[in-house]
C-alpha positions as CSV (number, residue, x, y, z in Angstrom):
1,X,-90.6,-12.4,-147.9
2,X,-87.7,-15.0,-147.4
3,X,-85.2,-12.1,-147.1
4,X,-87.4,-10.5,-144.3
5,X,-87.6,-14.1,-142.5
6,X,-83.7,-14.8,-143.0
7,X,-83.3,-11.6,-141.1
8,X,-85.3,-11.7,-138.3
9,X,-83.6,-15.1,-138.0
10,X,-80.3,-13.8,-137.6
11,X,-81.3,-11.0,-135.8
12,X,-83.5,-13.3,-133.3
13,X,-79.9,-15.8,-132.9
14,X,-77.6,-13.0,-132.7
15,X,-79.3,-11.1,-129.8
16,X,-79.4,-14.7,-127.8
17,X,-76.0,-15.3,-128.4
18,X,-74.2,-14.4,-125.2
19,X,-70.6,-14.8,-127.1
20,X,-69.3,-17.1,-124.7
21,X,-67.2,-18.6,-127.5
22,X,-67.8,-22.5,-126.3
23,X,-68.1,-23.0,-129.8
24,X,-65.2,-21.9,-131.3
25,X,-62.8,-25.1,-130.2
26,X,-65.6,-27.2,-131.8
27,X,-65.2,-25.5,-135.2
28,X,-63.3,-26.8,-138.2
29,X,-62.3,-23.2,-138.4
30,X,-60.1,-23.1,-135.2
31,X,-58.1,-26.3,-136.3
32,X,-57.5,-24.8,-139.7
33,X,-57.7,-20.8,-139.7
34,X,-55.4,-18.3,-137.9
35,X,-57.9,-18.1,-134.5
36,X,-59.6,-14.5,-135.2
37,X,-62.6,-14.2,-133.4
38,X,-64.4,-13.2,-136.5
39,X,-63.9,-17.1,-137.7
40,X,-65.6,-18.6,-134.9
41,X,-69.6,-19.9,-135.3
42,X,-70.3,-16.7,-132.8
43,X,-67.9,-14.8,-134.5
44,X,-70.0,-15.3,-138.2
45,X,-73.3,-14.9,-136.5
46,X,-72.4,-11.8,-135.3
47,X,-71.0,-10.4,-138.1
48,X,-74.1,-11.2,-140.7
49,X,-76.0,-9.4,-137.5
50,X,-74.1,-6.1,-137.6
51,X,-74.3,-6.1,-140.8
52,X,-77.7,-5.8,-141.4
53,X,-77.9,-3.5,-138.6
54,X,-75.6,-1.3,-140.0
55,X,-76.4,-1.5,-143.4
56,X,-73.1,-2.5,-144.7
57,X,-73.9,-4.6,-146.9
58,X,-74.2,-2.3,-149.5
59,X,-70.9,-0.9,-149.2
60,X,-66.8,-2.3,-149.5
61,X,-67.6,-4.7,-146.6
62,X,-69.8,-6.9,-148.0
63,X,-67.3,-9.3,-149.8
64,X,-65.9,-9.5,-146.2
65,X,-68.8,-10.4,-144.8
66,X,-69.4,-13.0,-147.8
67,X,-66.6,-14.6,-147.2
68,X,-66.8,-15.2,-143.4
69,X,-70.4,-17.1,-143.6
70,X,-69.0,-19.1,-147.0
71,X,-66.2,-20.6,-145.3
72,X,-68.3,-22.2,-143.1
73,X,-68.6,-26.2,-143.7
74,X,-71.8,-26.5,-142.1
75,X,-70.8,-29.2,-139.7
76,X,-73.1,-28.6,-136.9
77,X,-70.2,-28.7,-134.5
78,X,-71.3,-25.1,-132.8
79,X,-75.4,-26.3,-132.8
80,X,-73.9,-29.7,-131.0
81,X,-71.9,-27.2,-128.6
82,X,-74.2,-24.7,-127.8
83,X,-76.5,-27.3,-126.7
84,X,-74.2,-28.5,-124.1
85,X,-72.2,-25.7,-122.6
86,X,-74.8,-22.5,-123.6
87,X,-77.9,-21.4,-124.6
88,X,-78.8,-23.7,-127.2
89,X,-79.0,-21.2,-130.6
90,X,-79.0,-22.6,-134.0
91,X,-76.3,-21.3,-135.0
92,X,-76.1,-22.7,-138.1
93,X,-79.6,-22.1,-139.0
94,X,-78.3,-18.1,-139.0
95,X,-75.2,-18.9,-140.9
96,X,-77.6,-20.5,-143.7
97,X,-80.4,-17.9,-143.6
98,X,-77.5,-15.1,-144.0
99,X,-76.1,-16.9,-147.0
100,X,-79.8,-16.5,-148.4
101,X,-79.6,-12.8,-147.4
102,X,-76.5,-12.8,-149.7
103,X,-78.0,-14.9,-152.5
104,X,-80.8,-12.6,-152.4
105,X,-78.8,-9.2,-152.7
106,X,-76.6,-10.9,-155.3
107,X,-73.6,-11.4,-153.5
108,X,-72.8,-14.8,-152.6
109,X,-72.2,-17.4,-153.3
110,X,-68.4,-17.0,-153.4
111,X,-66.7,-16.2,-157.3
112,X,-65.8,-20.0,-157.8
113,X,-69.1,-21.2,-156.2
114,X,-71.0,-19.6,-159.2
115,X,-71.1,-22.0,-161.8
116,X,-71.7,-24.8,-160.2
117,X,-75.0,-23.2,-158.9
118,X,-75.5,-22.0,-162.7
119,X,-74.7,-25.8,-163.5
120,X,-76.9,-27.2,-160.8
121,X,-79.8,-25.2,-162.1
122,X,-79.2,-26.1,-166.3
123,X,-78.1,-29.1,-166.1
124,X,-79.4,-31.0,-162.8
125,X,-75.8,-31.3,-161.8
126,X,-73.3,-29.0,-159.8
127,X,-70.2,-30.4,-162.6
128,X,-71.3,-29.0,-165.9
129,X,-71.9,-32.7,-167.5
130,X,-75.1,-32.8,-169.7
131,X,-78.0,-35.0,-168.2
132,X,-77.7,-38.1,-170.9
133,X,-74.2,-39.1,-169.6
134,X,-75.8,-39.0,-166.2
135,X,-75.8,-43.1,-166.0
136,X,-72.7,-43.3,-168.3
137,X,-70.6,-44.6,-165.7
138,X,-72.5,-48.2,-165.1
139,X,-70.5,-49.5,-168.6
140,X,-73.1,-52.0,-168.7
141,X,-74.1,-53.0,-165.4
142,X,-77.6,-54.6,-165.4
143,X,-80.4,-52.5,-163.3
144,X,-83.6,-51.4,-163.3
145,X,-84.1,-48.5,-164.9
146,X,-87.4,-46.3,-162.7
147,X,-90.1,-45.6,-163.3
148,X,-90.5,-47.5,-166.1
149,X,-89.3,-50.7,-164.7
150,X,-90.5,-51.2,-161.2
151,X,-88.6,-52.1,-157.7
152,X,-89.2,-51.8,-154.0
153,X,-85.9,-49.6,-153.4
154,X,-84.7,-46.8,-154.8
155,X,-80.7,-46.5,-155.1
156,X,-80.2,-42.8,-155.2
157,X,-76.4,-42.4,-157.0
158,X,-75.8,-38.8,-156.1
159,X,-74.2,-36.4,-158.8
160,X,-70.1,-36.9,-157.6
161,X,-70.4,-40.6,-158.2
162,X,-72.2,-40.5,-161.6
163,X,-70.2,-37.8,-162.4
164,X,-66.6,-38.1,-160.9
165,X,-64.2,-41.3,-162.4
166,X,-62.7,-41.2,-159.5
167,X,-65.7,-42.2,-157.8
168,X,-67.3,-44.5,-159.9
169,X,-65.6,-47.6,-158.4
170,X,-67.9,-46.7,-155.3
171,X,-71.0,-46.9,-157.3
172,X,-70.3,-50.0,-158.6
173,X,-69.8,-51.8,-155.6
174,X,-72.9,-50.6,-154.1
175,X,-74.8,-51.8,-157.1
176,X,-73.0,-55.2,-157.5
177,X,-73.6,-55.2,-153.7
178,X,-77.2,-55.2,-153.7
179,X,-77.3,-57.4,-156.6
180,X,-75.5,-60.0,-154.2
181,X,-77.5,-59.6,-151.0
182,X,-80.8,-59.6,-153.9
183,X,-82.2,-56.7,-153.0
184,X,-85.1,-55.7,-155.1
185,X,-83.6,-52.2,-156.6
186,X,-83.6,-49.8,-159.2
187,X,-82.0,-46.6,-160.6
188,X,-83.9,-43.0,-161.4
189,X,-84.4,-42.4,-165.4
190,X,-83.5,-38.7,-165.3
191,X,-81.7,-38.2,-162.3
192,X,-80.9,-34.8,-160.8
193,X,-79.2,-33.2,-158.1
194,X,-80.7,-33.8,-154.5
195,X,-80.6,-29.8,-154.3
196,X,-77.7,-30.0,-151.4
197,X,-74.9,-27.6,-152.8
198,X,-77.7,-24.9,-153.8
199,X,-79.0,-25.1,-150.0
200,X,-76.0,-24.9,-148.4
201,X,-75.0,-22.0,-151.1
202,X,-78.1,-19.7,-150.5
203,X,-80.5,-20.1,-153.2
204,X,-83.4,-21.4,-151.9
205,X,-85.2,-20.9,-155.3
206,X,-83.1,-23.9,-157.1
207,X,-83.9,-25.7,-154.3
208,X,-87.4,-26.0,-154.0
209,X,-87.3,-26.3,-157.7
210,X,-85.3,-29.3,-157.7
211,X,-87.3,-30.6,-154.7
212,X,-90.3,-30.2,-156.0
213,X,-89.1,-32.3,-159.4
214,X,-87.5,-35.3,-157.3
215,X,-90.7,-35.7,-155.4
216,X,-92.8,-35.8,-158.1
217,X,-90.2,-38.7,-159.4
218,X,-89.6,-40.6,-156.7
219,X,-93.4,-41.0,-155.5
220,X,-94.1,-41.5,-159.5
221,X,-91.6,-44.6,-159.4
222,X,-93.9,-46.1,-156.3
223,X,-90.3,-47.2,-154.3
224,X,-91.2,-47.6,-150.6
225,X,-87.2,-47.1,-150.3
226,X,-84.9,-44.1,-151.0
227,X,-81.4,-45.8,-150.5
228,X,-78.7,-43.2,-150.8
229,X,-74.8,-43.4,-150.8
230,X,-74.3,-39.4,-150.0
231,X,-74.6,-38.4,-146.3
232,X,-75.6,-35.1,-148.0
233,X,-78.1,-36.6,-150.4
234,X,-79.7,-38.6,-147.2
235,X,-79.9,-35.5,-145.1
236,X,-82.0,-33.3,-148.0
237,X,-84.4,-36.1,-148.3
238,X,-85.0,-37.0,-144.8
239,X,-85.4,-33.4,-143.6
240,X,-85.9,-30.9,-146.4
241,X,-88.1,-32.6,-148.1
242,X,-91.2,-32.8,-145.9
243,X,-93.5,-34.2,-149.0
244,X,-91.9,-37.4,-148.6
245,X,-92.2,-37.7,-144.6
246,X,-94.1,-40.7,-144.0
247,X,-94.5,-41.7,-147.7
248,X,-90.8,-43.2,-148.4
249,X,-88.6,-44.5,-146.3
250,X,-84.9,-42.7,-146.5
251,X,-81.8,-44.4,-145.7
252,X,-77.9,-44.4,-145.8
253,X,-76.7,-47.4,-147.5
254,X,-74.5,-48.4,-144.2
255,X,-77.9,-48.6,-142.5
256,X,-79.3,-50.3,-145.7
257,X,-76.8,-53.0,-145.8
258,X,-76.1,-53.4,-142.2
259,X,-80.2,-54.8,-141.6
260,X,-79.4,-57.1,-144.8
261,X,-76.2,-58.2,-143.3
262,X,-77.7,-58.2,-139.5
263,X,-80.5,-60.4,-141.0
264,X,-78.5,-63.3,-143.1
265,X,-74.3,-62.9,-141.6
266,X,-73.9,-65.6,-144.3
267,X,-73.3,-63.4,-147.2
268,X,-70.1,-61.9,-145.2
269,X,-67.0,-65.1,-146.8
270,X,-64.3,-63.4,-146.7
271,X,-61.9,-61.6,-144.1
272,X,-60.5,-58.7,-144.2
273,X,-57.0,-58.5,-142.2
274,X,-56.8,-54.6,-141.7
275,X,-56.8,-52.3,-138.8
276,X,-59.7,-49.8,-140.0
277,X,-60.7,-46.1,-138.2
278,X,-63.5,-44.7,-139.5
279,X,-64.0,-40.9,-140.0
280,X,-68.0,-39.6,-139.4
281,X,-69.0,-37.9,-142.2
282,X,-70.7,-34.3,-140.8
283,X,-74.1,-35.2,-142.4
284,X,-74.7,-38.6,-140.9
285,X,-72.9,-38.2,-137.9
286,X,-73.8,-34.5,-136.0
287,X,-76.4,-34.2,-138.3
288,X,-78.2,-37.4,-137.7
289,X,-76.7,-39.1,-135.1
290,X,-75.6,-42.2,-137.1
291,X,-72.5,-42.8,-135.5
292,X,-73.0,-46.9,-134.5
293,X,-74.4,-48.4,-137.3
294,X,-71.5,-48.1,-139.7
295,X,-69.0,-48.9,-137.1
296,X,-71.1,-51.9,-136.5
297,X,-71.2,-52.7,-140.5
298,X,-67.0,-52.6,-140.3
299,X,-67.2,-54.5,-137.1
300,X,-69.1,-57.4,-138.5
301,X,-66.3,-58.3,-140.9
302,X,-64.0,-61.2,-140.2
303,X,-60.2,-60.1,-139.4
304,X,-60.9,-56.3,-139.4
305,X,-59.6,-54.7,-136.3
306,X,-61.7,-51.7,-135.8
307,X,-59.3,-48.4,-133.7
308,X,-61.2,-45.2,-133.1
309,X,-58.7,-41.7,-134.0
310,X,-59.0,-38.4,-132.2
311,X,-62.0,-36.3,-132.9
312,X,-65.2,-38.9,-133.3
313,X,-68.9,-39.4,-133.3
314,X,-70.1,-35.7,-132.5
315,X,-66.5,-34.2,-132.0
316,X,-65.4,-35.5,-135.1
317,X,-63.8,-32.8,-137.4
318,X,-64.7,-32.4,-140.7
319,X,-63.2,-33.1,-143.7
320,X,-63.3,-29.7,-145.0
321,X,-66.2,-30.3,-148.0
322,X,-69.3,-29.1,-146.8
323,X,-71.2,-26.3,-146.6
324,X,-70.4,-25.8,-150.8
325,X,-66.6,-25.9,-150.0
326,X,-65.9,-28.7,-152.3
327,X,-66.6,-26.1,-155.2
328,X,-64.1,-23.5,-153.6
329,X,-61.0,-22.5,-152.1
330,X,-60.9,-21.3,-148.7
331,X,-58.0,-20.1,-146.0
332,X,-57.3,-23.2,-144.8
333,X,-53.8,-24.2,-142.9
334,X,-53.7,-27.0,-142.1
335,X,-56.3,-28.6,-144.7
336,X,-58.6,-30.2,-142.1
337,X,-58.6,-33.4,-144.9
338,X,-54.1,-33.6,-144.2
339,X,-55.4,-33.4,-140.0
340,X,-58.1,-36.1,-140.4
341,X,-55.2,-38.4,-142.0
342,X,-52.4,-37.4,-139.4
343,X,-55.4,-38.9,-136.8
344,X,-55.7,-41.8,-138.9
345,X,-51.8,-42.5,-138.3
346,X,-51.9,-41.8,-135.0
347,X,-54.5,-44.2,-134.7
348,X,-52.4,-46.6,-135.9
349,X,-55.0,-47.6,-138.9
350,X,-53.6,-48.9,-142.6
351,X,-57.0,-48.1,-143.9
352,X,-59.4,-45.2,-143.2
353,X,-62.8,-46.0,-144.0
354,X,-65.5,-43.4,-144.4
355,X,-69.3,-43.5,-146.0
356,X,-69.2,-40.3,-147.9
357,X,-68.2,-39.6,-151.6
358,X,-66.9,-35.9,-150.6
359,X,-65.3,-37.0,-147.6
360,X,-63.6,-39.9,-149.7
361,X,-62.3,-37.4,-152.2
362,X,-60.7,-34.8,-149.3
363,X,-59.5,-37.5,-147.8
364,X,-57.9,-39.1,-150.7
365,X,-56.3,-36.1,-152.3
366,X,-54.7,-35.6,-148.9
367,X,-53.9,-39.1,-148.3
368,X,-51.9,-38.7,-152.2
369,X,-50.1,-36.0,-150.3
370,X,-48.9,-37.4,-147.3
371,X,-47.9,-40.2,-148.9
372,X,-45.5,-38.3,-151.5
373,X,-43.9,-37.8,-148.5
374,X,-43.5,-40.2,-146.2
375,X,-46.1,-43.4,-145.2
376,X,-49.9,-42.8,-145.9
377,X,-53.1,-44.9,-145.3
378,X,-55.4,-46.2,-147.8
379,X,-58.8,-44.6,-147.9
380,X,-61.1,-46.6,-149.0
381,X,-65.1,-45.8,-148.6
382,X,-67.3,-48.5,-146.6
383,X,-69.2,-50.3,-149.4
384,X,-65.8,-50.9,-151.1
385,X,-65.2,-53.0,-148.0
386,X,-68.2,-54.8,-147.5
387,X,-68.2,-55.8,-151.3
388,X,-64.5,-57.3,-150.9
389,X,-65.7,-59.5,-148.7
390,X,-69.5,-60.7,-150.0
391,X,-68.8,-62.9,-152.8
C-alpha cells in the first residue's frame, strides 16, 4: 500500500515537471558534482519516474538509480525554487517517496547506510552505542531525569551529541545554559532516536515505530515544551509527528533561549570581540523558515560583529549531511562543508557559528583541513557562544 502511494507520487511529480532545470543552480549537487543533468533535483525525479515506467528496477540499473536519489541531502533548495521560477512540485517529496520505493524492493539505502538503519532500529541510535550509555556523557551534570522527575520543558539531546565526544561540549553548554537562565527542564529516561536518518533513508516502518514510542514518552512525561538542539530532531517533531500538534510545544533551542534572553538582557555579562557569519542549517532554515531568530540571538551579544557570507537564509548551501549523508560517502568535489568555509573567509569572519550538530561536525572536519594548510576559522555552534558570555 505505501509502495503503490510512493509511486503514484512520483509518477504524479514527474509528469508536472516541465524540466526547465531552474532548480539545478539551487542544488548542493551543482556546486559539488560534475553538472550531469541526471544530478539535478529534475534530473533524480525523472529518473526514479522512468524507472518505474520501465521496469528497470529489477535489472543492472537499479544501483544507478539508488544512487542518484541517495545523494541527495534533502535541502529543499529545488521545493524553495520551483516555487519561484516554475510550477511549484514537491520535489523532494518524490525524491523521499522513491527512496521508500527502494527500501521497499530492498535496494537502498546505500551499502554504508545499512547499519546505521540496522543500529537505529536495535539500539534507538544510528552509532551502534547500547541504550545505557545513552546519558553517559553528562559526567555528573545535575538534571532532571523524565518522567520520573517532573519539569515544564523537555531538552531533547539528539543521538550525535549523547553519542559523539566531539559533540558533547555542545550539550553541556546548553544544559549549564538553562541551568543559568533557570529554566524549569529535564532530560528523557530512555531516550531514542527522533526517527530522522530512517526517514530521510526510506524506511518508513522504523519510523513510525520510533514515532509512535517517543510520543507515548514525551506526552507520559507531561512537558508542555520539546526543546531540541538538532534542526533535524526539531523538524521530525514539529511536522512528522502529527500526535503531538497542539499538545507540546516544539522548539529550536536558538528560539528557546532567544525569548529567555529577549525577556531578562541581564543574563548576557560578557562580550564577545569576534566577527561571526552564521551558516543556516537546511532544516531550520528552507525547511522552517527560521532564518532571523538566531542571527538575532548572535546579534544580542556585546562586541560581536555579525557579517553575512555568500549563499544565506533560503539560498544557503548545505553542508553536505543531510538527507542520511553523514552515514555515507558520496561524489562530492568540492565537499560543500570546504565551500561553506571558503564563504566564511571571504566573509571575512574568525568564527563561523552554526545551530546544528551535523553541520558543526562537516564544518569542523573541513575547517581541520583548510587550516593544515593555510588560515582557517573557528567553528563554534551558537549555544557555545551564548554560554561564554552568561555567567
Amino acid at each position: 500500500m505505501e509502495k503503490d502511494a510512493s509511486k503514484e507520487i512520483i509518477l504524479d511529480m514527474g509528469n508536472r515537471c516541465r524540466n526547465c532545470n531552474y532548480c539545478f543552480t539551487s542544488c548542493p549537487l551543482y556546486h559539488s558534482t560534475r553538472g550531469f543533468i541526471s544530478q539535478s533535483p529534475s534530473g533524480l525525479l525523472q529518473s526514479i519516474r522512468y524507472a518505474l515506467k520501465w521496469d528497470l528496477l529489477k535489472g543492472s540499473d537499479r544501483t544507478i538509480i539508488r544512487d542518484l536519489l541517495y545523494s541527495c541531502t534533502t535541502c529543499n533548495s529545488c521545493v524553495i525554487r520551483c516555487k519561484s521560477k516554475a510550477t511549484g512540485i514537491g520535489i523532494l517529496q518524490a525524491i523521499e517517496a522513491g527512496r521508500k520505493v527502494l527500501r521497499e524492493m530492498m535496494i537502498g539505502p546505500l551499502p554504508q547506510q545499512r547499519k546505521p538503519l540496522q543500529d537505529i532500529f536495535q539500539y534507538g541510535n544510528p552509532y551502534g552505542e547500547k541504550p545505557e550509555k545513552r546519558h553517559a556523557w553528562l559526567e555528573g551534570l545535575q538534571v532532571k531525569r523524565l518522567p520520573e522527575e517532573k519539569a515544564d520543558v523537555l531538552f531533547y539531546v539528539g543521538c550525535t551529541i549523547a553519542h559523539d565526544p566531539a559533540l558533547h561540549a555542545m550539550g553541556k553548554s546548553l544544559i549549564r545554559l538553562m541551568t543559568r537562565l533557570n529554566v524549569d527542564f529535564g532530560i528523557l529516561e530512555g531516550e531514542i532516536c527522533c526517527g530522522d536518518p530512517a526517514l530521510r533513508m526510506g524506511d518508513q516502518a522504523v519510523f513510525e515505530e520510533l514515532a509512535e514510542k517517543n510520543t507515548g514518552r514525551f506526552l507520559e512525561s507531561g512537558v508542555s515544551t520539546i526543546v531540541t538542539a538538532s534542526p533535524h530532531c526539531f523538524n521530525t517533531f514539529l511536522n512528522e509527528y502529527p500526535s503531538l500538534a497542539d499538545k507540546v510545544k516544539v522548539r529550536h533551542y536558538t528560539e528557546f533561549i532567544f525569548d529567555l534572553l529577549k525577556a531578562d538582557p541581564s543574563f548576557l555579562k560578557r562580550d564577545f570581540p569576534h566577527t561571526v557569519t552564521y551558516h543556516d542549517p537546511c532544516y531550520m532554515g528552507k525547511h522552517n523558515q527560521v532564518f532571523e531568530t538566531p542571527r538575532k540571538l548572535l546579534q544580542a551579544v556585546g562586541g560581536l560583529k555579525l557579517v553575512e557570507m555568500a549563499m544565506n537564509r533560503n539560498d544557503s548551501l548545505c553542508c553536505g549531511g543531510g538527507g542520511g549523508r553523514m552515514f555515507a560517502e558520496v561524489e562530492e568535489e568540492p565537499r560543500l562543508s570546504r565551500t561553506r568555509i571558503d564563504h566564511a573567509k571571504e566573509a571575512g569572519a574568525d568564527v563561523l557559528a552554526t545551530a546544528c550538530p551535523w553541520c558543526f561536525t562537516m564544518l569542523t572536519n573541513a575547517s581541520k583541513e583548510t587550516g593544515a594548510t593555510g588560515e582557517s576559522v573557528r567553528v563554534l555552534d551558537i549555544a557555545q557562544i551564548i554560554e561564554e558570555v552568561v555567567r
